[in-house]
Every structure is written in C-alpha cells, then in structure tokens.
N, CA, C and O atoms as a GROMACS GRO file, in nm:
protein
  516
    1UNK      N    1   0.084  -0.118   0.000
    1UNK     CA    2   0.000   0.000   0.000
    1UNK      C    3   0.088   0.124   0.000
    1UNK      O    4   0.179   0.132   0.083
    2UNK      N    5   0.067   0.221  -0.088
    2UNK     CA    6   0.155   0.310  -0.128
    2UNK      C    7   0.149   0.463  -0.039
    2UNK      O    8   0.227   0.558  -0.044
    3UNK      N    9  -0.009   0.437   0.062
    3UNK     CA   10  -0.041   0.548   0.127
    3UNK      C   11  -0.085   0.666   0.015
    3UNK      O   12  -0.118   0.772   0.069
    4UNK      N   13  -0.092   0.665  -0.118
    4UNK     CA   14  -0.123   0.828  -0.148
    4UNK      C   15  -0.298   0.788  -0.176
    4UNK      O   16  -0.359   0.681  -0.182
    5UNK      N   17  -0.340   0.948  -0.192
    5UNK     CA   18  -0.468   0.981  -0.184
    5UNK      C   19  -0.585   0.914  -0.256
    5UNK      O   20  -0.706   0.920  -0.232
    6UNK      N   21  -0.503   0.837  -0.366
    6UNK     CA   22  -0.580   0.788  -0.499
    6UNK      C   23  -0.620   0.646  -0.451
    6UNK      O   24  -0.705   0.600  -0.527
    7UNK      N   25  -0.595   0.581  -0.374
    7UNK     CA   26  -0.532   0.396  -0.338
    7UNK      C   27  -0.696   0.366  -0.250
    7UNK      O   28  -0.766   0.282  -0.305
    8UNK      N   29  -0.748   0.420  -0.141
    8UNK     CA   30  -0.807   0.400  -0.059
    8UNK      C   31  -0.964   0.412  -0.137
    8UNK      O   32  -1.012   0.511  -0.191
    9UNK      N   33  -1.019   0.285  -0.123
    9UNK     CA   34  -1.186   0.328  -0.180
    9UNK      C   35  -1.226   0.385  -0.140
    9UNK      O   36  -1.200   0.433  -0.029
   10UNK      N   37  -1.346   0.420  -0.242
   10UNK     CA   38  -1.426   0.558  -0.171
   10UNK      C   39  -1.592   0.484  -0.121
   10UNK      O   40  -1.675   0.426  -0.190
   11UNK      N   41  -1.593   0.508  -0.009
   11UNK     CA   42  -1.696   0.459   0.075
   11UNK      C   43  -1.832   0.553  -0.009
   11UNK      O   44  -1.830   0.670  -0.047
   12UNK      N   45  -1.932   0.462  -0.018
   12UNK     CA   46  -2.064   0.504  -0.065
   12UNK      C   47  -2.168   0.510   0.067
   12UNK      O   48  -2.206   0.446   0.165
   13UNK      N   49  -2.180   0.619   0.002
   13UNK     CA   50  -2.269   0.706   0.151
   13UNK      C   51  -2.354   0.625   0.206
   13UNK      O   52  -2.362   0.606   0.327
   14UNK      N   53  -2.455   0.547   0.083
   14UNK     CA   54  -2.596   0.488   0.166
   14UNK      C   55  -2.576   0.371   0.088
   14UNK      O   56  -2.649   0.351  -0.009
   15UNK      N   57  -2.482   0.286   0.119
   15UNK     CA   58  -2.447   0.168   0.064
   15UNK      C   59  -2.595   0.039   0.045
   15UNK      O   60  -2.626  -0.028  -0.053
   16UNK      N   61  -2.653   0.047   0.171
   16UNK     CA   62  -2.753  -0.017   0.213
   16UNK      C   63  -2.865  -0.007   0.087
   16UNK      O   64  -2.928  -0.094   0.025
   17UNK      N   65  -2.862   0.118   0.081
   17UNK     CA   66  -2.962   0.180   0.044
   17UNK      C   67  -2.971   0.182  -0.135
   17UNK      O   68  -3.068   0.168  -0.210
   18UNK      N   69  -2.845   0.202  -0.160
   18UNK     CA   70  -2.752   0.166  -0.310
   18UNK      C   71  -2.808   0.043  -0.332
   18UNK      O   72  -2.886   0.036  -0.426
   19UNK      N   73  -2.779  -0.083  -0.249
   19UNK     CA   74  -2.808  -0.208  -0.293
   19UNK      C   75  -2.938  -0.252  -0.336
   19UNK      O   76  -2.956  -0.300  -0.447
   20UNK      N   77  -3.048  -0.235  -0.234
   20UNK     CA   78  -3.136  -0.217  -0.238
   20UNK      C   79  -3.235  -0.155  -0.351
   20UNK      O   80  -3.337  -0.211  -0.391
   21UNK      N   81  -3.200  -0.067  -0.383
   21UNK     CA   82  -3.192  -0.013  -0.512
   21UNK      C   83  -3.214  -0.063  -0.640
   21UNK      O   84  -3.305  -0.053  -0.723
   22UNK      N   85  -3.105  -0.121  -0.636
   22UNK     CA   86  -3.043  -0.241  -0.750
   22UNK      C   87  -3.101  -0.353  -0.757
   22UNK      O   88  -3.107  -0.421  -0.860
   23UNK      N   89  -3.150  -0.385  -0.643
   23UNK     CA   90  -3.202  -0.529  -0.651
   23UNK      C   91  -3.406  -0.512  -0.720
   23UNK      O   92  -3.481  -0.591  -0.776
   24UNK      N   93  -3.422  -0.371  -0.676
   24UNK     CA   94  -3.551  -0.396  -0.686
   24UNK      C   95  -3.551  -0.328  -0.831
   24UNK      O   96  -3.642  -0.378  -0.897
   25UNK      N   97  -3.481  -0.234  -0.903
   25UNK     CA   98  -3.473  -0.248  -1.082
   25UNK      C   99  -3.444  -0.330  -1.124
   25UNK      O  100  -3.450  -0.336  -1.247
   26UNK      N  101  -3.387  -0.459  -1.038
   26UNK     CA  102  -3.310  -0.600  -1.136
   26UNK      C  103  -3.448  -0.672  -1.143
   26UNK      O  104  -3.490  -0.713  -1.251
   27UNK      N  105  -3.522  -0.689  -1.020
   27UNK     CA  106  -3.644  -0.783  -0.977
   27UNK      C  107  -3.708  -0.744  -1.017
   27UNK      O  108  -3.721  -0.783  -1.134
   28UNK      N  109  -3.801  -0.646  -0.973
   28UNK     CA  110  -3.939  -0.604  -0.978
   28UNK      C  111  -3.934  -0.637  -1.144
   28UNK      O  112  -3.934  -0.756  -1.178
   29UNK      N  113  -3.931  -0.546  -1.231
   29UNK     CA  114  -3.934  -0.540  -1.406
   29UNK      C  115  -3.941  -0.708  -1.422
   29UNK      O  116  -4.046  -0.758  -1.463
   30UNK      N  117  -3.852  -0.773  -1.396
   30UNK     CA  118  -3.840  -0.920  -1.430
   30UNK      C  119  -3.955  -0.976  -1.381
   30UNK      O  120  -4.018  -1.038  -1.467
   31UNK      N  121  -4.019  -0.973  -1.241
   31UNK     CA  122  -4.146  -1.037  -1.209
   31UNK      C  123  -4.264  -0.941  -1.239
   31UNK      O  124  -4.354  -0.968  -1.159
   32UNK      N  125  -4.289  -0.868  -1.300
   32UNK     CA  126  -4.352  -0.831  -1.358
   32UNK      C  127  -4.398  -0.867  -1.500
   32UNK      O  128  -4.518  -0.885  -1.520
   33UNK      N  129  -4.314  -0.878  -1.594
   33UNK     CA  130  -4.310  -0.941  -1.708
   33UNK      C  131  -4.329  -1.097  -1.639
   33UNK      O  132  -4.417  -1.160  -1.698
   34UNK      N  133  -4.305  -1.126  -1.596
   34UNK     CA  134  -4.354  -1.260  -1.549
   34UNK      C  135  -4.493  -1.309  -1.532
   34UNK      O  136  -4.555  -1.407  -1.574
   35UNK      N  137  -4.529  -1.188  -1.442
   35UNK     CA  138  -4.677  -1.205  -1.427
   35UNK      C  139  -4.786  -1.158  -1.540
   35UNK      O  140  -4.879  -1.235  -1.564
   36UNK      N  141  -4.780  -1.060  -1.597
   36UNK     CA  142  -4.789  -1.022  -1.755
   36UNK      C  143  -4.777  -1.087  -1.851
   36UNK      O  144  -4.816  -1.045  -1.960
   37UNK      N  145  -4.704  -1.240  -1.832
   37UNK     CA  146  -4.737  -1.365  -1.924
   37UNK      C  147  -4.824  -1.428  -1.932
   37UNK      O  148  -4.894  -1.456  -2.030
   38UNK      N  149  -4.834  -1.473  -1.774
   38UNK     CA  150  -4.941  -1.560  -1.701
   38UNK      C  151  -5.012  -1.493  -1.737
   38UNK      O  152  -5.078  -1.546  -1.827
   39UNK      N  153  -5.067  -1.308  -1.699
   39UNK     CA  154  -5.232  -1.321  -1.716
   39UNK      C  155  -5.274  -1.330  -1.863
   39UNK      O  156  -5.390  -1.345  -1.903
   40UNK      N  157  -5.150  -1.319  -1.947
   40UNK     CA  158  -5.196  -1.312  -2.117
   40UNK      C  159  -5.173  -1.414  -2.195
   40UNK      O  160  -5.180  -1.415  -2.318
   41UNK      N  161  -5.143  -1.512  -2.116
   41UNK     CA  162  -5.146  -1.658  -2.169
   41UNK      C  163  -5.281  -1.666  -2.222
   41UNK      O  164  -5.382  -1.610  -2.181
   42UNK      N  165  -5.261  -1.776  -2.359
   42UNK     CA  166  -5.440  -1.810  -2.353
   42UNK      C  167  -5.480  -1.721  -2.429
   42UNK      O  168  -5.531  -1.769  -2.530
   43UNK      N  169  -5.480  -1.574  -2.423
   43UNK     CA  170  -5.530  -1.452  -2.457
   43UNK      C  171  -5.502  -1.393  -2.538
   43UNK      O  172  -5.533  -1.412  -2.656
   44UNK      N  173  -5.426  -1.294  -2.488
   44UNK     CA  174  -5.332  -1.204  -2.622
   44UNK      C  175  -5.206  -1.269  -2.619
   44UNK      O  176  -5.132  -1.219  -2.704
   45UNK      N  177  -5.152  -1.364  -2.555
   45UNK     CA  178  -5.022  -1.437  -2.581
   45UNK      C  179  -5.028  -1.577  -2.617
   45UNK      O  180  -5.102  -1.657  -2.560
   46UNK      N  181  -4.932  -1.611  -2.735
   46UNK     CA  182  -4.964  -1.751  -2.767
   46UNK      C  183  -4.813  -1.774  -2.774
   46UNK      O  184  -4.727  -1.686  -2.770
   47UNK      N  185  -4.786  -1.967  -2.792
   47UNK     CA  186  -4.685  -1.931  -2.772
   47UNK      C  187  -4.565  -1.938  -2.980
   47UNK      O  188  -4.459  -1.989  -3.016
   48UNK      N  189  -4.666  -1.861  -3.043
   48UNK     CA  190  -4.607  -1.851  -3.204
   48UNK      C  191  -4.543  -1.696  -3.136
   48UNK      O  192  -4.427  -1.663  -3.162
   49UNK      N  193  -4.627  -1.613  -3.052
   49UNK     CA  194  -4.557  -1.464  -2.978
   49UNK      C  195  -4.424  -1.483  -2.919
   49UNK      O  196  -4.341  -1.396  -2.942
   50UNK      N  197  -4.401  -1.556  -2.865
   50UNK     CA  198  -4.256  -1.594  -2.799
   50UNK      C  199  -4.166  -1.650  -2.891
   50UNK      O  200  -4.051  -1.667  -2.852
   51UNK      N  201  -4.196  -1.682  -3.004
   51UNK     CA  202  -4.106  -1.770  -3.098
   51UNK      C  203  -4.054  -1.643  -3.170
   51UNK      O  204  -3.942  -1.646  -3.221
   52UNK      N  205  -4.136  -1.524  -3.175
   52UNK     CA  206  -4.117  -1.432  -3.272
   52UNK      C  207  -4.070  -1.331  -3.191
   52UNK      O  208  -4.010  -1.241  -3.250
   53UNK      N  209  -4.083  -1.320  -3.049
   53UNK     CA  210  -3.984  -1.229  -2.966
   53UNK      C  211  -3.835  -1.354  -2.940
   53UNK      O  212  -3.722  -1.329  -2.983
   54UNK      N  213  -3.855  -1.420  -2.900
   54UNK     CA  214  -3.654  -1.520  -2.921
   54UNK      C  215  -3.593  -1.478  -3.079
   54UNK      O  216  -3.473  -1.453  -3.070
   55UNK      N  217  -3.628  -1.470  -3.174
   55UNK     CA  218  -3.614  -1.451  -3.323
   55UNK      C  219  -3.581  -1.334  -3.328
   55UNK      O  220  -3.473  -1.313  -3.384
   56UNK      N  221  -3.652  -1.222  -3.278
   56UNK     CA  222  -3.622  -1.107  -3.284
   56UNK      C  223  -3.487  -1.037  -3.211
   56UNK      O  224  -3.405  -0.954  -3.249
   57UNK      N  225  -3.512  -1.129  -3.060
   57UNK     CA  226  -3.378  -1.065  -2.948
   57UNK      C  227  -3.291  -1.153  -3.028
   57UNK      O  228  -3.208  -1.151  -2.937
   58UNK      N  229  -3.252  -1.206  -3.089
   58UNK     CA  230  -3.150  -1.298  -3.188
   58UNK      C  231  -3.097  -1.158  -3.273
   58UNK      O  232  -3.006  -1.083  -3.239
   59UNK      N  233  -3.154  -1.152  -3.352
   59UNK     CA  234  -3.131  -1.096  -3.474
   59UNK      C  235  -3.077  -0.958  -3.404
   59UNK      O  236  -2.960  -0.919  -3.398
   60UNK      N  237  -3.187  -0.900  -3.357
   60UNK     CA  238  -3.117  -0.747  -3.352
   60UNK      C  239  -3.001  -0.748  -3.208
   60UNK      O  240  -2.964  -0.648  -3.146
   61UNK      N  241  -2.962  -0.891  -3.181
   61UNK     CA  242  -2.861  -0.940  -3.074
   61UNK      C  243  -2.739  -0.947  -3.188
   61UNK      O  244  -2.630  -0.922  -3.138
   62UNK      N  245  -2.735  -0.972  -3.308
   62UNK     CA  246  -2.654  -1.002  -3.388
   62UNK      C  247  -2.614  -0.907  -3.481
   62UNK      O  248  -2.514  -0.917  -3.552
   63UNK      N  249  -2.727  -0.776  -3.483
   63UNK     CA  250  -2.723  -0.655  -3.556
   63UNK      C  251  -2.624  -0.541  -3.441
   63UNK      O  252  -2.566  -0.436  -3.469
   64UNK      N  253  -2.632  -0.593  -3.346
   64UNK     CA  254  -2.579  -0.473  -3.254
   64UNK      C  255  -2.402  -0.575  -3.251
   64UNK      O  256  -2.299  -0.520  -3.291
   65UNK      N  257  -2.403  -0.722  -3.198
   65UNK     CA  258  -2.272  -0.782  -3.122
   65UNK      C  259  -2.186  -0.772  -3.258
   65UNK      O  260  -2.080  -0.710  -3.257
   66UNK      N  261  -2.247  -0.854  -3.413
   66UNK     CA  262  -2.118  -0.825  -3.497
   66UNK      C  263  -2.177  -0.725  -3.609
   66UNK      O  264  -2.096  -0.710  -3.700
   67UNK      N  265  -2.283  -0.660  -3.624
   67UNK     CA  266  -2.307  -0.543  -3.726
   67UNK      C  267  -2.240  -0.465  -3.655
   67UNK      O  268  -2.121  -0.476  -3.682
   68UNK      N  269  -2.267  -0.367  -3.551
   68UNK     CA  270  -2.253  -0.237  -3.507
   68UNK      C  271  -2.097  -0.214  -3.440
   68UNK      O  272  -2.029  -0.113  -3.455
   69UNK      N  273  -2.062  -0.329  -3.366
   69UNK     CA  274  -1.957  -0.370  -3.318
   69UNK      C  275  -1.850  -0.442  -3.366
   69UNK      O  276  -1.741  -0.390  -3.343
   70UNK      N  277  -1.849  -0.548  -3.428
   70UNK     CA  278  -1.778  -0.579  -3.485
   70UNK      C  279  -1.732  -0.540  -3.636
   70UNK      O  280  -1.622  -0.542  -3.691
   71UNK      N  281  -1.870  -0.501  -3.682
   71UNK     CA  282  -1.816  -0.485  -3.811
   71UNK      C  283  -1.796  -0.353  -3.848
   71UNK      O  284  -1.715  -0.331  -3.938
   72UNK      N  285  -1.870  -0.239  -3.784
   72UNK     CA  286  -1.853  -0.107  -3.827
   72UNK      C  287  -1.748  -0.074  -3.696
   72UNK      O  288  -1.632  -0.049  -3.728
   73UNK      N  289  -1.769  -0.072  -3.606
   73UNK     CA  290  -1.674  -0.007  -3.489
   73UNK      C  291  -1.531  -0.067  -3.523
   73UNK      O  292  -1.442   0.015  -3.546
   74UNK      N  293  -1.503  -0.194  -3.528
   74UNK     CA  294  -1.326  -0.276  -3.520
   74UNK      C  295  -1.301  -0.287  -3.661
   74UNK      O  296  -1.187  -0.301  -3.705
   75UNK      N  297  -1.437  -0.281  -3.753
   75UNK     CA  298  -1.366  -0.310  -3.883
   75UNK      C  299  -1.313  -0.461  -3.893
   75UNK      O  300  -1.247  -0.474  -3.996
   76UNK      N  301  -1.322  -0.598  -3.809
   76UNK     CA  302  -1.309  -0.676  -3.781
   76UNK      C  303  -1.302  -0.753  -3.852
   76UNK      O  304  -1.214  -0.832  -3.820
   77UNK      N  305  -1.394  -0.800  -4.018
   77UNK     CA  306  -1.409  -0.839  -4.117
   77UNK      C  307  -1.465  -0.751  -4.216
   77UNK      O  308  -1.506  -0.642  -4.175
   78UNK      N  309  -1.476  -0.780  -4.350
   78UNK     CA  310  -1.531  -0.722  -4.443
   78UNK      C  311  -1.630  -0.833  -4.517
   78UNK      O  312  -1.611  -0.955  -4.519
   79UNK      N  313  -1.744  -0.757  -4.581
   79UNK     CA  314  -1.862  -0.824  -4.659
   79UNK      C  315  -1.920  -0.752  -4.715
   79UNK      O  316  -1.905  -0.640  -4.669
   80UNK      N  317  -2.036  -0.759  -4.865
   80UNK     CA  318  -2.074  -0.730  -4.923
   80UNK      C  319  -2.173  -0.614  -4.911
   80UNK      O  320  -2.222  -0.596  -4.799
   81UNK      N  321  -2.198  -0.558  -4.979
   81UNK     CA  322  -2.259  -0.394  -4.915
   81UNK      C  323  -2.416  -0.465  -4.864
   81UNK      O  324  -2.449  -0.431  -4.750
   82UNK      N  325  -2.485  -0.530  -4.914
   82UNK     CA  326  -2.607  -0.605  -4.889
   82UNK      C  327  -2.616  -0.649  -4.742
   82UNK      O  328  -2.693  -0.604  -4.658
   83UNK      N  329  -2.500  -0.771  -4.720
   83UNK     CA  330  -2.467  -0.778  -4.548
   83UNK      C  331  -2.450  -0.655  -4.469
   83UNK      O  332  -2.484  -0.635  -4.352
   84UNK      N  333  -2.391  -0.575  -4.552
   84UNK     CA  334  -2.360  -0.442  -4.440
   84UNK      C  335  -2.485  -0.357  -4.458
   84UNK      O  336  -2.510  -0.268  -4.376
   85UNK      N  337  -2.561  -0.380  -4.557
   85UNK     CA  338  -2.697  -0.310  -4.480
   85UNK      C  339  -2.816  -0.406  -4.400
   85UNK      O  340  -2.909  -0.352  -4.341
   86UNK      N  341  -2.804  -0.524  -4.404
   86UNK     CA  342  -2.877  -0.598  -4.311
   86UNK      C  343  -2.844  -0.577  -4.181
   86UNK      O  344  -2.936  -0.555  -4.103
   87UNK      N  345  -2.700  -0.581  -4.129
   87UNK     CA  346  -2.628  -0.566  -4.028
   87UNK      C  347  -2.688  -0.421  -3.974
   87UNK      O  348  -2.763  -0.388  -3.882
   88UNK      N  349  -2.616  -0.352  -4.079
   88UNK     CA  350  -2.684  -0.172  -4.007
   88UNK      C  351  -2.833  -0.183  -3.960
   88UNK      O  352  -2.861  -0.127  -3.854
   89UNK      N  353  -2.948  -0.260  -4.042
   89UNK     CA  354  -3.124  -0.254  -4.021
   89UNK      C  355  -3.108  -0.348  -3.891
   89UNK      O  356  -3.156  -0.280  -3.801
   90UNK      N  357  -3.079  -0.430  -3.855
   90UNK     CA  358  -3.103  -0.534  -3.793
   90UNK      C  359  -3.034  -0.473  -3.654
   90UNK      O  360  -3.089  -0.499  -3.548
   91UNK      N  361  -2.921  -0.397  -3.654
   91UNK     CA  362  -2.844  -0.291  -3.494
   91UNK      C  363  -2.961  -0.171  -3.520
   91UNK      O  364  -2.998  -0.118  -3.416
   92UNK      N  365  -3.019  -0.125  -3.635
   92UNK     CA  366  -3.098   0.001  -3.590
   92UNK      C  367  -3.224  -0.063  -3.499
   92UNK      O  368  -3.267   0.002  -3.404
   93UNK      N  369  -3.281  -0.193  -3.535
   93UNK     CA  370  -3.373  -0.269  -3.496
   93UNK      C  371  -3.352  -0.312  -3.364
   93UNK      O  372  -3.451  -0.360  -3.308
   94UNK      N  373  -3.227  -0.306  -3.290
   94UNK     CA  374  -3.241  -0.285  -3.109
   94UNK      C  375  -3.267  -0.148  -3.017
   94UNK      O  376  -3.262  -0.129  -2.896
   95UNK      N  377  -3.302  -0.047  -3.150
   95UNK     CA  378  -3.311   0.071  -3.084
   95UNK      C  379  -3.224   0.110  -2.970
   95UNK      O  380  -3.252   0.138  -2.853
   96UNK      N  381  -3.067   0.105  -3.056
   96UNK     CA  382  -2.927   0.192  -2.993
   96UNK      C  383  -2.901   0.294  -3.029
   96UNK      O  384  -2.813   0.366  -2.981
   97UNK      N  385  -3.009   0.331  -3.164
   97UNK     CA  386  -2.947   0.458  -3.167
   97UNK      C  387  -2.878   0.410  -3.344
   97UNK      O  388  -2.869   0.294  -3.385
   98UNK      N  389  -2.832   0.553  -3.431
   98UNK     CA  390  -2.781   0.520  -3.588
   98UNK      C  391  -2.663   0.464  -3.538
   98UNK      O  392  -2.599   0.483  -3.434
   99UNK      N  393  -2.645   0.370  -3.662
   99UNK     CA  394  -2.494   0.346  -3.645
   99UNK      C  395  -2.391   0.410  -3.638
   99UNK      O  396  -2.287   0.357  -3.597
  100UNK      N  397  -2.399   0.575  -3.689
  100UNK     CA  398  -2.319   0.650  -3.664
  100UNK      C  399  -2.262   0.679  -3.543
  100UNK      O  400  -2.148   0.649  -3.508
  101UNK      N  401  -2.345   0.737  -3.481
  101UNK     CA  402  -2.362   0.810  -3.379
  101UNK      C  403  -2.324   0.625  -3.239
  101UNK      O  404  -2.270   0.637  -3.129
  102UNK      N  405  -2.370   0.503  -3.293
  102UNK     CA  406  -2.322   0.421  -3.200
  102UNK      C  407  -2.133   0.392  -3.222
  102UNK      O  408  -2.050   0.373  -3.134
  103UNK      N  409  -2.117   0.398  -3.346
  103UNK     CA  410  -1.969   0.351  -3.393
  103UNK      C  411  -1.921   0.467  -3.326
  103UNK      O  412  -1.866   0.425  -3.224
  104UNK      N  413  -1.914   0.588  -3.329
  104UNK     CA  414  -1.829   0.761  -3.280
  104UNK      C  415  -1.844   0.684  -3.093
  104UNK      O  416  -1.741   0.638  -3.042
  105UNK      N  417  -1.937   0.682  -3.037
  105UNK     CA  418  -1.951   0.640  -2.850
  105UNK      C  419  -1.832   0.548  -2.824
  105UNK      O  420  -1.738   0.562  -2.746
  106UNK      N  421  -1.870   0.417  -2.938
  106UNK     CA  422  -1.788   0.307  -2.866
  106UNK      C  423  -1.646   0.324  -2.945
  106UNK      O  424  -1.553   0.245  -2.929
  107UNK      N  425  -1.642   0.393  -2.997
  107UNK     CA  426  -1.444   0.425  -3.038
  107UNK      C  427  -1.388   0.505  -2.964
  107UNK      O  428  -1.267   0.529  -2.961
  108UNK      N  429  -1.508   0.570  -2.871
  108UNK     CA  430  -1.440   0.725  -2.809
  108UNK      C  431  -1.455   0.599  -2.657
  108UNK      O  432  -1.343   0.575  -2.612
  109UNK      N  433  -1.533   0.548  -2.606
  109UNK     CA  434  -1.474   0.441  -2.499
  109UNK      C  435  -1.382   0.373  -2.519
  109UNK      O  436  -1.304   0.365  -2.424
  110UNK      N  437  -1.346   0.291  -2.649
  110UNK     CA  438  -1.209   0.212  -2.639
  110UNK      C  439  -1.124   0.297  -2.657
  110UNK      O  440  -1.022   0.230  -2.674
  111UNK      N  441  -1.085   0.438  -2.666
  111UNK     CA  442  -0.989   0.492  -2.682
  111UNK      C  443  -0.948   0.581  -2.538
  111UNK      O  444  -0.838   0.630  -2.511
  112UNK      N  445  -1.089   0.584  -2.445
  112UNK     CA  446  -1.109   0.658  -2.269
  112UNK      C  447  -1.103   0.529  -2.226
  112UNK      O  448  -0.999   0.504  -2.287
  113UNK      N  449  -1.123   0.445  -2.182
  113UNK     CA  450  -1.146   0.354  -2.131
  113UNK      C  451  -1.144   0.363  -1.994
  113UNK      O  452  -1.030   0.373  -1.948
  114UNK      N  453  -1.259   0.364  -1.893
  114UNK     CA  454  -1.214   0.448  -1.771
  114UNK      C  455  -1.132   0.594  -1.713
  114UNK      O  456  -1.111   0.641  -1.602
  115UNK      N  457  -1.108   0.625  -1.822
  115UNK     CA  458  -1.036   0.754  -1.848
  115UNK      C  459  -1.177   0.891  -1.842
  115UNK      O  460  -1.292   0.862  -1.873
  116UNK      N  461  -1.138   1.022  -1.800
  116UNK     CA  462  -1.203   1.122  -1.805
  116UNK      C  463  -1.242   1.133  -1.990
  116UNK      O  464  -1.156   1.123  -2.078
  117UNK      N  465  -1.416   1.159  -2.020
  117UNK     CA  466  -1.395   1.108  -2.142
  117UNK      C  467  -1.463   0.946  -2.213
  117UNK      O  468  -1.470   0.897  -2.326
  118UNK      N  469  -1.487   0.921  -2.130
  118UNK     CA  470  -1.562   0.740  -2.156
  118UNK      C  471  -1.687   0.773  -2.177
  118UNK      O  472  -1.730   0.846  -2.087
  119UNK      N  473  -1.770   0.749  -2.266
  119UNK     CA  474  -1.910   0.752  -2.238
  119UNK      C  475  -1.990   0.670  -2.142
  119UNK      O  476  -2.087   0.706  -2.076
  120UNK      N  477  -1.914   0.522  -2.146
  120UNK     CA  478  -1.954   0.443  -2.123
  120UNK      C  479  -1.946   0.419  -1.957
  120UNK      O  480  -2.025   0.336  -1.913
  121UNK      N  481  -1.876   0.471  -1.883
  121UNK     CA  482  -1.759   0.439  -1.748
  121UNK      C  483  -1.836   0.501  -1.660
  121UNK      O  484  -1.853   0.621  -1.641
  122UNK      N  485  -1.895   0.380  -1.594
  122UNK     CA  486  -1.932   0.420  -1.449
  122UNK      C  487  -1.857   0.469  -1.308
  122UNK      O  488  -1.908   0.467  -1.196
  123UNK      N  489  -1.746   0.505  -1.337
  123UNK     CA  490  -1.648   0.504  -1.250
  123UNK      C  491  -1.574   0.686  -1.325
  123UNK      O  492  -1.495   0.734  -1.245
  124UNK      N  493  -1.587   0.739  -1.403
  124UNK     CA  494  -1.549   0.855  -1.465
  124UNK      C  495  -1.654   0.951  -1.449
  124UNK      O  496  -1.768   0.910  -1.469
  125UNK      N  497  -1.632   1.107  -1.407
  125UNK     CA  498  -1.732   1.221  -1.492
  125UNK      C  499  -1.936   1.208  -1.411
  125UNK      O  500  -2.034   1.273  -1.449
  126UNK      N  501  -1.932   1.102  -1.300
  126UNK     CA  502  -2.022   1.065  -1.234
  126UNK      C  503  -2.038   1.118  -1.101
  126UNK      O  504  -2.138   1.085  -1.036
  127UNK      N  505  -1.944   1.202  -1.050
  127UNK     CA  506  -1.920   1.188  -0.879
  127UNK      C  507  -1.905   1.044  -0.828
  127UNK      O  508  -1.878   0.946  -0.897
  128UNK      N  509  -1.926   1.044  -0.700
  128UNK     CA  510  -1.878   0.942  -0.624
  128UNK      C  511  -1.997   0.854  -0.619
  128UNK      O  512  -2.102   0.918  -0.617
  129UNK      N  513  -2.013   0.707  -0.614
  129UNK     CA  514  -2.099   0.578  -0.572
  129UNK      C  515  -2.128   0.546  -0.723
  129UNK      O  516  -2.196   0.448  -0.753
   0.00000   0.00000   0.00000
C-alpha cells in the first residue's frame, strides 16, 4: 500500500440503500413481465408470440454484437454492401441509436477507457458511488 490519496476506496454514503436499489430495478421489471405472461397466456399471448420475440432478441442481438460492433466499430471483417446493410437494419432494430452516432460512443470508450472522457464508465465524470 503506497499510502497516497488515490489507493483508498471511496466509501458510498448509503451503501444499504444503493443495494437495495439495484435489486428492486433488477427484480421487480423481471417479475412483472412474469406475471404479464401468465395473465396473457391463452389470450393475447400464444406461444407462435414468444417464438417471434426469441427470433427477434436474436437478430437485432446479432445486428448490434457483430453489425454495429464488430463490423462497423473494429472493422473486424469485411462483406458485401447487402450484409452491411442488413447488419446496419437489424443494430438500428435494437433501438441503440444510428450506427453512426453508436460507432463515434464506442471508439471514443475504447480509446477513454475508464479515463475522463468514456461515455460508457461508471467510475469517470459521475461523482462518487
């Protein structure tokens, strides 16, 4: 331990209270949609609706991990302008935002990375907790 000012965590005021917090935006939303199945089972939910929401979090899971990210942000591979506009429709289709404006965020985080400057960094430009 080096003793200077930077080394020592910084204690969160209402730690208790922080957690707590967290647990009930992680929960509540989740058992909610839970119960919002059950009562629409049968009803307005069948289960061809769930085949076509898994299909969907797929696709625009694959439009954002290698369209938006891999392929426009790292440049990672190259493909045909056709793939690269499926890729672009299919990341606009998770509602992140244009690809522009997502490729400029996540180049300016891998280049801050925890640094003053991250868009992304919970730990930068936030105050303390």
């Amino acid at each position: 331990m080096s003793g200077q000012a930077g080394d020592d965590p910084v204690a969160i005021e209402h730690e208790t209270l922080d957690r707590l917090a967290s647990v009930v935006v992680t929960v509540v939303p989740l058992a909610l949609l839970g119960v919002a199945i059950l009562v629409a089972w049968g009803g307005a939910l069948h289960w061809r609706d769930l085949v076509v929401l898994a299909i969907s979090y797929i696709l625009t899971g694959v439009g954002i991990t290698v369209g938006y990210h891999r392929l426009f942000t790292h440049r990672s591979f190259k493909t045909s302008r056709l793939l690269r506009a499926l890729f672009a429709v299919l990341g606009s289709a998770a509602v992140e935002g244009p690809v522009i404006e997502w490729v400029a965020s996540h180049r300016k985080h891998h280049r801050f990375s925890d640094l003053p400057g991250d868009p992304h960094s919970p730990h930068v430009d936030h105050g303390v907790g």
